[in-house]
Every structure is written in C-alpha cells, then in structure tokens.
C-alpha positions in Angstrom: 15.8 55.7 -29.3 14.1 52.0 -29.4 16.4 50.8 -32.1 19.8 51.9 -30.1 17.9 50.5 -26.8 17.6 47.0 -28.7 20.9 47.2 -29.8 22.4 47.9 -26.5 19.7 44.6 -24.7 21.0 42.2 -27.5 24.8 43.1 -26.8 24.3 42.5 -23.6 22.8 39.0 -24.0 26.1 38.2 -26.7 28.1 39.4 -24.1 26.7 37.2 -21.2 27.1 34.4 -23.6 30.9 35.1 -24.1 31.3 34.7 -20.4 29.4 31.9 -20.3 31.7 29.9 -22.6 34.8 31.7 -21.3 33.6 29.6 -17.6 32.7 26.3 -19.5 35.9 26.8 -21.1 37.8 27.3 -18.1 36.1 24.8 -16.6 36.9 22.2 -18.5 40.8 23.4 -18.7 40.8 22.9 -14.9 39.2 19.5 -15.1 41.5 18.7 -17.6 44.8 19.6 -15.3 43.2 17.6 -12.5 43.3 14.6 -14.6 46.8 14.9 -15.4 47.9 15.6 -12.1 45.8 12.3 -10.4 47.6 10.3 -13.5 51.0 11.9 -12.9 50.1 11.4 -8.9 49.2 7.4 -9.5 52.0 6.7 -11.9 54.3 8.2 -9.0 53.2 6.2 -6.2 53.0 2.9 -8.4 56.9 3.5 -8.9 57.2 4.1 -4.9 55.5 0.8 -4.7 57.3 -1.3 -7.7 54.3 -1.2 -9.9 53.8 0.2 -13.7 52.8 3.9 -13.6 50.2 3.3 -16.7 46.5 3.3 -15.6 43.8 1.0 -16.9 42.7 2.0 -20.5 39.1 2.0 -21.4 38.3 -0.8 -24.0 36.9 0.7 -26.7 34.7 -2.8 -27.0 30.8 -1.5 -26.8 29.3 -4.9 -26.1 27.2 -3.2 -22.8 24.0 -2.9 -22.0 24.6 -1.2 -18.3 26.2 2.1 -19.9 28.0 3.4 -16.8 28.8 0.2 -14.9 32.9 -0.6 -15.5 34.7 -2.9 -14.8 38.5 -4.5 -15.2 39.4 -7.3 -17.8 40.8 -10.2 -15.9 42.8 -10.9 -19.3 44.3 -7.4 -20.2 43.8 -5.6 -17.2 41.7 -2.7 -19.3 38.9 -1.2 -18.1 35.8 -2.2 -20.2 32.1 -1.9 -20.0 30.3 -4.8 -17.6 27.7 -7.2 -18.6 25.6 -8.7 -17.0 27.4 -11.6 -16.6 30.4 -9.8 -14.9 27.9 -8.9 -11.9 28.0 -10.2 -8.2 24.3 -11.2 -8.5 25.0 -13.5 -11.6 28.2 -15.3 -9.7 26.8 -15.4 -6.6 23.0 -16.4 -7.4 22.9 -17.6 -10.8 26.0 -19.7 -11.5 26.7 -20.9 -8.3 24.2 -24.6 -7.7 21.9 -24.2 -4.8 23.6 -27.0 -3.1 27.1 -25.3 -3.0 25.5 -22.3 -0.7 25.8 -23.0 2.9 22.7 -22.5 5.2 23.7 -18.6 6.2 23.9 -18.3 2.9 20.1 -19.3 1.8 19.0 -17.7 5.1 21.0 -14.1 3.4 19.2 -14.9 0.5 15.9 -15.2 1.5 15.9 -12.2 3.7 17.6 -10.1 0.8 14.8 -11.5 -2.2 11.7 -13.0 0.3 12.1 -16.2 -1.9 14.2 -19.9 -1.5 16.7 -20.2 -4.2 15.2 -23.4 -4.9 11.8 -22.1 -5.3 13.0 -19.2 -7.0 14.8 -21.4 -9.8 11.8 -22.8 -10.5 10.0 -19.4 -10.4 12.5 -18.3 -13.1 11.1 -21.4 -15.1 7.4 -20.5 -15.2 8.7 -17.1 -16.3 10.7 -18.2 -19.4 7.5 -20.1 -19.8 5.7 -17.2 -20.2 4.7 -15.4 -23.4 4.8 -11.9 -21.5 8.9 -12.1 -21.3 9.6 -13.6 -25.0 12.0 -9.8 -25.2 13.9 -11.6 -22.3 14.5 -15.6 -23.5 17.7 -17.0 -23.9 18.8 -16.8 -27.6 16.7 -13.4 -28.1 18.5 -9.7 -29.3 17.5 -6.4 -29.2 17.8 -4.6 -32.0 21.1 -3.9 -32.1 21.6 -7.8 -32.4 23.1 -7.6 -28.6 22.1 -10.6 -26.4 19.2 -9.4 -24.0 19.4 -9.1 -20.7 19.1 -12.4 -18.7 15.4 -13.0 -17.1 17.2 -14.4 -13.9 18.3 -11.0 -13.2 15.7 -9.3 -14.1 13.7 -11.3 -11.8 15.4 -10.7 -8.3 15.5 -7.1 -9.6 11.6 -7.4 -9.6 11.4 -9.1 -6.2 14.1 -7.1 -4.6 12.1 -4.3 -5.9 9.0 -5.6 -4.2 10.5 -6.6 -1.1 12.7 -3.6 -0.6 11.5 -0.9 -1.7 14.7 -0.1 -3.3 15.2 2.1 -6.4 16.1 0.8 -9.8 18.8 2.7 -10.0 20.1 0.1 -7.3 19.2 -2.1 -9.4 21.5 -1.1 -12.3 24.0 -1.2 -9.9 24.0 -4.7 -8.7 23.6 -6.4 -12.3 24.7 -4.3 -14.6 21.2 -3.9 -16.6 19.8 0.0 -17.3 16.9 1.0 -14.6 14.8 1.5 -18.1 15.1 -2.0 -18.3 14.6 -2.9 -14.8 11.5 -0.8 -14.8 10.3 -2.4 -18.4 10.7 -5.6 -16.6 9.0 -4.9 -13.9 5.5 -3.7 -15.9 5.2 -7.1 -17.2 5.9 -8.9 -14.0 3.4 -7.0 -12.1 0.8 -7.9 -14.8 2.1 -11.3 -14.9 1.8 -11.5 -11.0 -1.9 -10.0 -11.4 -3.5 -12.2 -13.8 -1.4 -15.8 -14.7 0.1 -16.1 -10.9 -2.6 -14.6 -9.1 -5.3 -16.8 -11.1 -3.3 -19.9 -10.2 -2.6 -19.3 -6.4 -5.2 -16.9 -5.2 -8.1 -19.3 -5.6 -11.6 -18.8 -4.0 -13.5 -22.1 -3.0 -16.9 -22.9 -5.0 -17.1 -26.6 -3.7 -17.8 -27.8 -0.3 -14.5 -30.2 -1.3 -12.4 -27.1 -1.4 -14.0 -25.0 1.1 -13.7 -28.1 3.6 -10.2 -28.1 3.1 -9.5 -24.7 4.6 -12.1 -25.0 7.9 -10.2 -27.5 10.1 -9.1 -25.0 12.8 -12.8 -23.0 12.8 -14.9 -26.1 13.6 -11.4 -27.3 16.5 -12.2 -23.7 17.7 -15.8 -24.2 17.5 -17.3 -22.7 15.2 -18.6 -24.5 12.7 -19.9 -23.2 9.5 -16.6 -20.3 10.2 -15.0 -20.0 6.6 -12.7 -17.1 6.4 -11.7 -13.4 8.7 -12.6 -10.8 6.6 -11.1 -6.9 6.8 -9.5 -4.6 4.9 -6.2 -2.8 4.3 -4.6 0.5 2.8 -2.0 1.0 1.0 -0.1 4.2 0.3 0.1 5.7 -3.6 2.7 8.4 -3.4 2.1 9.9 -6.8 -1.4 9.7 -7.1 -3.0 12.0 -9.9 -4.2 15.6 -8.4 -7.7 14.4 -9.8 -7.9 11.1 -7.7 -6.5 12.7 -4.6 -9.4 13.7 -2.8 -11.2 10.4 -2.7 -7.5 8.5 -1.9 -7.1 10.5 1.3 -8.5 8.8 3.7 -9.5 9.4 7.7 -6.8 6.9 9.0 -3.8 9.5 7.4 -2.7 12.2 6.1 -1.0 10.3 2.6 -2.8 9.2 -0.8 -3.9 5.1 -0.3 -5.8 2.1 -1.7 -7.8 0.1 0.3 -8.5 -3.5 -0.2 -10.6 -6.3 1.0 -9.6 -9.5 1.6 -10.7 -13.2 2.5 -8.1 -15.4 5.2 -8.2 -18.7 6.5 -6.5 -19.6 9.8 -3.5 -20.4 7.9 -3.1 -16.9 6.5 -3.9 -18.3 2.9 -5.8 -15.2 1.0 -9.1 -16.5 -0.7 -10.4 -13.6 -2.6 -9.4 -9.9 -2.2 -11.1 -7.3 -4.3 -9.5 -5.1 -6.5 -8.3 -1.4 -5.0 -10.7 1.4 -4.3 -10.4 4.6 -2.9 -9.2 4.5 1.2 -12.4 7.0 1.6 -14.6 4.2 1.4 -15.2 2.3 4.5 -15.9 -1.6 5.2 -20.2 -1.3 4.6 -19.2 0.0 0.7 -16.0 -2.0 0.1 -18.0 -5.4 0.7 -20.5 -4.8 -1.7 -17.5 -5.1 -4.6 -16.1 -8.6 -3.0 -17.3 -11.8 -5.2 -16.5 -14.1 -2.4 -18.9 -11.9 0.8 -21.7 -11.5 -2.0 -21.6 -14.8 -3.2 -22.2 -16.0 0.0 -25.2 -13.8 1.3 -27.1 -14.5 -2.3 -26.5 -18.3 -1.7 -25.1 -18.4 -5.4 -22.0 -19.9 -3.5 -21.1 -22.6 -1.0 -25.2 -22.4 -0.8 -25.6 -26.5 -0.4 -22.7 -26.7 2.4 -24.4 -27.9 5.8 -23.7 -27.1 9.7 -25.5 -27.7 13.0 -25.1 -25.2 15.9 -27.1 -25.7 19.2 -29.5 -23.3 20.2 -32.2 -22.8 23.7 -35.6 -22.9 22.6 -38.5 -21.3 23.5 -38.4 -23.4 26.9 -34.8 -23.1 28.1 -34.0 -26.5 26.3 -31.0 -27.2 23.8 -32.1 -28.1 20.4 -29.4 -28.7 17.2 -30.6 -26.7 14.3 -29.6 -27.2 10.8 -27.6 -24.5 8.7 -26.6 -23.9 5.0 -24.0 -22.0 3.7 -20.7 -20.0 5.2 -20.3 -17.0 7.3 -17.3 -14.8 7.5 -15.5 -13.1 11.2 -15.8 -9.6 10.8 -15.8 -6.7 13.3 -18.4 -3.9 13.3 -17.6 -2.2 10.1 -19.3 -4.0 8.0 -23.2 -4.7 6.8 -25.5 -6.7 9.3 -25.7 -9.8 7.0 -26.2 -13.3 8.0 -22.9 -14.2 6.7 -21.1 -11.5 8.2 -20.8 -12.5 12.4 -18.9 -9.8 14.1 -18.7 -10.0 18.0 -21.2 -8.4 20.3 -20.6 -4.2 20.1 -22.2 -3.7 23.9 -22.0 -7.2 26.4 -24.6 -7.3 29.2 -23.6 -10.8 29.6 -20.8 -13.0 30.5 -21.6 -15.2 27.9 -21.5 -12.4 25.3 -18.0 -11.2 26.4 -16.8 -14.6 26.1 -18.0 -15.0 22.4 -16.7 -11.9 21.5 -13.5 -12.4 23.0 -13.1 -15.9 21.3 -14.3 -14.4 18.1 -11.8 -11.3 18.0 -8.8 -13.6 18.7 -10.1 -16.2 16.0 -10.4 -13.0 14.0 -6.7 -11.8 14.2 -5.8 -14.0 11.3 -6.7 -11.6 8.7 -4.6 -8.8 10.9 -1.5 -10.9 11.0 -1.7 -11.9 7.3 -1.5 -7.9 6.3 1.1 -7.8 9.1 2.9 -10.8 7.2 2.9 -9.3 3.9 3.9 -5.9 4.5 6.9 -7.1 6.1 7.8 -9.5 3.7 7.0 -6.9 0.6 8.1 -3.5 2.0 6.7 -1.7 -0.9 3.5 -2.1 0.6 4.0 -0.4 3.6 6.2 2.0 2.5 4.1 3.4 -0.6 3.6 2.3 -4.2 5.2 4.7 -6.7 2.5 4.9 -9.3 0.4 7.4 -11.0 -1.7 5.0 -12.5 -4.0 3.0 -10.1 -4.1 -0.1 -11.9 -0.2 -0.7 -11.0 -0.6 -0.1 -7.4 -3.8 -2.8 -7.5 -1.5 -5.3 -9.8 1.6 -4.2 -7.0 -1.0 -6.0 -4.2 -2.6 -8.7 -6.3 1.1 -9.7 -7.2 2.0 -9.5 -3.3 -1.1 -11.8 -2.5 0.0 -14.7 -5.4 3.4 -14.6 -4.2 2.6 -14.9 -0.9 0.4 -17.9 -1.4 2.8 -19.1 -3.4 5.2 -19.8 -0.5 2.3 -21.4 1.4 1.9 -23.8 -1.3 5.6 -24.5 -1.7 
C-alpha cells in the first residue's frame, strides 16, 4: 500500500513536469510566430514606404562591456553591442571642449552632475592620479584583454549617483558600462572622497593664522573670539542591519539614520565633522566625539589665540577683559562649556532677547550649510542605501570634501 502510494506521488510530479515543458514549449513556439510576423509586418511597410524589407542584423562582434545596451553601426547599418564610447554622456561631455558648450549648456550640466565642467576636468585629473583607480587608467584591460571602462564616465556616474539619487541601473543606461561596474566604482570613490579628498579640503584650523582667516564676519557681527556654528544632522540608512536598528531609530522619525556633527564658518565652509553615530544620541553625547569642540575646551587647541570683550564690574562701570581661546554658537543641546555659547533659554531682560536673537541668526549658518548640501547631494536627504555603516559615514564625509571643494574653486 506505501509502495503503490509512492508510485502514484512520483507520477504525478513526472507528469506536472511534462506540462510544464509542454507550456515552455508552447511558449516559446508563440514567441517565435510573433517574431516572424513583426519581421514579415516591418519588411511590408518598408516596401509601402520605398525602403529594403531586411532588418538590422546583430554583429556578432563581442567587443562590449554594457551587455544589453545596442546600438546601430553608422558604417553597415548592423546592430552591434555599444561601448562606451558610442554613449551620449561620452559625446556630449567628454569629447566635446568646454568652450564649445554654450552657457545653458554648463548651467544643464551643473544642475544634472553639481560640478562645472571645468572643475570637473580637472577633478577627473586628480582621479587618474590616484592609485585607488589604476583598474580604470587609460591603457589598462581587464582580463579579457578588453579596454576598461573610461574613469570620465565612471566619474559623473559617481556624482550623478551622489547628487541624484539615481539607480545604477540608470547609470548603465546612459554610458553603456554594467551597474557592477558602476557600483565597483563607486566603493573606491567614496573611500577616495573620505580619506585623500576629505583630508585635503575638510581642514580644521590649529593656528591662529588659519583660524583668523575664517572669523572676519563674527568679529563685523560682534563677536569676537566667535569661531564656528556648531549642530548636528541625520541622515537616513535604508538598509541598516536588524542588529543596528534600534539605536539608528531615532526620536525625530520613524526611518533608520546617522547623525553627524559638524563645525561652519559664516561662509558655510565645514571645519571638522565627526564621523557617524547612532541618531539616538543627542547633541551633550555627540560632542564628546568631535576633535575640534574638545580641543577647544581642553586648551590643546587655538589655546594662545587672544580676544577682549567688555564687561560691568562690580560698580556698574565698563571694563575690557582679556580672553584666550575660541568658542563655538550652539543652541541648548549641548554641554554647558565655556566654549560652547548658546543664547539665553528663559529672557527676563531686553538685553538678553536681543543677544539671543543676534546669536540664533548668526547661528543659522550651520542650518543653511545642511540645507545646502542636501540639495546639492540628494542622496543625503533621500537615504543612503547601505548595510554597512562605514559607507553611509564615507557617503557624508565625501559630500562635505566635495562641497568645500566648490568653495575653494
């Protein structure tokens, strides 16, 4: 009775399979038939129109690194697999001279890759430069002796990626370079952008000399001795790790985030931001981890600069005292330190209101710098697609060089 029960279960799964192949089978017949009547369809409305009835052939030359992209020989008419060099981005971007593009054009440009063409053709520069992308030089193969895929592509891939939030499926599509590679690509850049390029443009003053330089406005405005507007800022992680989830959600919304802390002058340059840490934490733990607030409270930095501010003595009269170091705008977040001035939380005096109100608008800086660069790279704004954390913290730190980067320039 068990054997004939077996018996009958495995001819039914034969069975099932049958069918199975009987539908593949049929559905390729019909697919087939649909083919031949859309040939049979063109090649009769080329003759209505005086044209041949043949379609384009496929080449059978494999010299493609996009796999699905096509595109038609100029030479044979054939259909053939597109390089890189058959895209719109290479034409359009690459071999065309900056000076042939009118001024719409740069404008389109800009907007579409957050970068000047000229400043971006030297960008491309400092990237050949780099050991991190020898797999992408000129003159380098793969290992199937084809020519790699150019770096000048690969980099507005990268920035288009940043300041889009596209996919890089998209990406394949408009230069004719797999998303593997794309996303390859776009490892290294990211940990180019965080070490080399952030290293080189994100630079924290440790000399009166440099400090100086960034302090103009705060002493027109006033307040002298007024380095930098400190705050912080999340940033959404969409797939964050079911392990790290808990601490990432924090009170400000309902999605996985980073948070950051960061250091601006008055001309929205970024002086020091931390490294990412879990949105739970609030401003009174996140300061502890920046180099630049610490530094300052412990007198290990900016320690010999000197300020005088006027203050009422004992008997109503105005005296100029003598100050050393820096001290950072803040609001009431964060740690009641003597470099860390945040305006008054409860005003009993007109005085008080007016201080607070000059320091909260002096204080906006920091505010409109995240406002700047999550415009200008959508990706933070819109959410980092990570699982790792590092990425998302070498996502921002790449945001930040590049953003001080077209300060500098």
């Amino acid at each position: 009775m068990k054997f004939s029960a077996v018996s009958a279960l495995l001819q039914a799964r034969q069975k099932r399979r049958r069918d199975e192949m009987d539908d593949d089978d049929r559905l390729l017949s019909n697919t087939l038939q649909q083919m031949q009547q859309q040939k049979k369809h063109h090649a009769n409305w080329n003759d209505r129109n005086g044209q041949s009835g043949s379609l384009p052939t496929i080449s059978s030359q494999t010299s493609a690194k996009s796999g699905m992209m096509y595109v038609i020989d100029r030479e044979s008419g054939a259909l053939r697999h597109g390089i890189p060099h058959d895209s719109l981005w290479w034409v359009n971007y690459v071999l065309t001279p900056p000076g042939d593009l009118t001024q719409r054009q740069r404008f389109k440009f800009r907007r579409r890759f957050r970068m000047p063409i000229d400043e971006w053709k030297l960008f491309v520069e400092k990237l050949n430069s780099n050991p991190l992308f020898k797999s992408w030089k000129i003159g380098n193969t793969d290992v199937c002796s084809r020519p790699c895929s150019p770096i000048a592509l690969l980099s507005l891939g990268a920035l288009k990626y940043l300041g889009r939030k596209c996919t890089f499926d998209d990406l394949e599509e408009s230069t004719f370079i797999s998303e593997r590679t794309h996303e390859r690509f776009f490892e290294k850049f990211i940990e180019f952008g965080s070490t080399s390029l952030f290293h080189e443009y994100v630079i924290m003053p440790r000399t009166v000399e440099e400090m100086e330089s960034h302090m103009h406005e705060m002493k027109l405005a006033g307040m002298d001795g007024g380095g930098a507007s400190t705050d912080a800022t999340n940033v959404t992680i969409e797939n964050c790790r079911y392990g790290s989830r808990q601490p990432h959600l924090g009170p400000k919304g309902s999605k996985t985030s980073r948070t950051y802390n960061a250091s601006v002058t008055h001309r929205h340059r970024i002086l020091n931001t931390t490294a990412g840490h879990p949105s739970r934490w609030n401003d009174k733990t996140l300061i502890l981890f920046d180099d630049f607030a610490t530094g300052l409270k412990d007198g290990s930095l900016l320690g010999d600069y000197e300020f005088f501010l006027y203050e009422r003595d004992v008997n109503g009269d105005v005296q100029k005292f003598l100050y050393h170091g820096i001290w950072l705008l803040v609001d009431n977040g964060y740690l009641d330190w003597s470099v860390t001035i945040p305006p008054y939380k409860y005003c009993t005096r007109l005085s008080e209101i007016r201080w607070s109100q000059w320091l909260e608008s002096m204080r906006k800086d920091v505010e409109c710098t995240f406002g700047i660069l999550k415009k200008r790279w959508t990706i933070l704004s819109k959410g980092v697609q990570a699982r790792k954390l590092e990425c998302a913290d070498q996502v921002w730190k790449t945001c930040c060089a590049l953003h001080n980067m077209s300060l500098f320039n």
